[in-house]
C-alpha positions in Angstrom: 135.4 119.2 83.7 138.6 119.6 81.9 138.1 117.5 79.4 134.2 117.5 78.2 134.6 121.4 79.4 137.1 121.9 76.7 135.6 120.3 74.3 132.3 121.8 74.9 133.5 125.3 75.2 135.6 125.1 71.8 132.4 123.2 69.7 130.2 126.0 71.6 132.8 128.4 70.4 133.1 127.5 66.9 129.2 127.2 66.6 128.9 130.8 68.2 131.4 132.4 65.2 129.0 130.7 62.4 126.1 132.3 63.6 128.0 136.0 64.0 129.1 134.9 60.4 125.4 134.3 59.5 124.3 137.6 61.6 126.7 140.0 59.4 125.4 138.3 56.6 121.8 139.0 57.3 121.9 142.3 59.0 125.3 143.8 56.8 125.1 142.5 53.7 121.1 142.0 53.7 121.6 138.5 52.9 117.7 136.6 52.8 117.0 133.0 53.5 120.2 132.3 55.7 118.2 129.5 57.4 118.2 127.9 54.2 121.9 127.2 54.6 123.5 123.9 56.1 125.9 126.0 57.9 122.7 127.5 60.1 121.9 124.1 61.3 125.8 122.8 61.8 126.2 126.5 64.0 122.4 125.6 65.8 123.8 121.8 66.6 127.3 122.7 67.2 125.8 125.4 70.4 123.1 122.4 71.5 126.3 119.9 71.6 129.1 122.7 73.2 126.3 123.0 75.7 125.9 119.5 76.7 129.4 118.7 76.7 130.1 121.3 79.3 127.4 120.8 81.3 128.2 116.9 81.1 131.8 117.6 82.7 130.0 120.4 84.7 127.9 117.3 86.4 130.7 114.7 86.5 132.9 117.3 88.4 130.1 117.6 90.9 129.6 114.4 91.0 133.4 113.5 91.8 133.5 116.3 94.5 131.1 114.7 96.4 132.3 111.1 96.4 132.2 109.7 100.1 135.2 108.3 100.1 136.8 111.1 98.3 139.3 111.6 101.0 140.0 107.8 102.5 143.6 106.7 101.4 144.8 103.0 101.5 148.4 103.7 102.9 150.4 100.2 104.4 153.4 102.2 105.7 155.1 105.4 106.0 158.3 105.4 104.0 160.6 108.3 104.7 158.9 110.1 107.1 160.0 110.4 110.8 157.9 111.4 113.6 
C-alpha cells in the first residue's frame, strides 16, 4: 500500500489538476473543443492509472494482512532474554 498507494495517489493527483485546468478553461475562459487536446486524454489516463495503482497496493495490502502464516516466527534461541 505504500508504495503503489503513493504512486497512485500522486499520478491520480496530477491527472485531477489537468482536468480543473481544462474545467477553468472551458467554463472561465469559454474555451471550445478542449477534448481536442492531448492533455485531456494524458489527465483521463493519468486518473484510470492513479486509480489502479492504489487499488493495486489497496489489494496487495489485503492480501498480506491475511497471510496464514502471517504471525509464525522461526526463532532457534532466545538470546538475552531471561525468564
Amino acid at each position: 500500500m505504500h508504495f503503489f498507494g503513493t504512486i497512485g495517489t500522486l499520478v491520480f493527483f496530477i491527472g485531477f489538476c489537468i482536468w480543473i485546468y481544462l474545467a477553468v478553461l472551458k467554463f472561465g475562459f469559454q474555451v471550445y473543443r478542449v477534448s481536442d487536446r492531448p492533455i485531456f486524454f494524458v489527465g483521463l489516463i493519468s486518473i484510470i492509472v492513479g486509480i489502479q495503482l492504489f487499488v493495486t497496493g489497496f489489494l496487495a495490502e489485503l492480501i498480506t494482512r491475511n497471510a496464514v502464516d502471517r504471525d509464525t516466527y522461526l526463532i532457534e534461541e532466545k538470546i538475552g532474554i531471561e525468564e
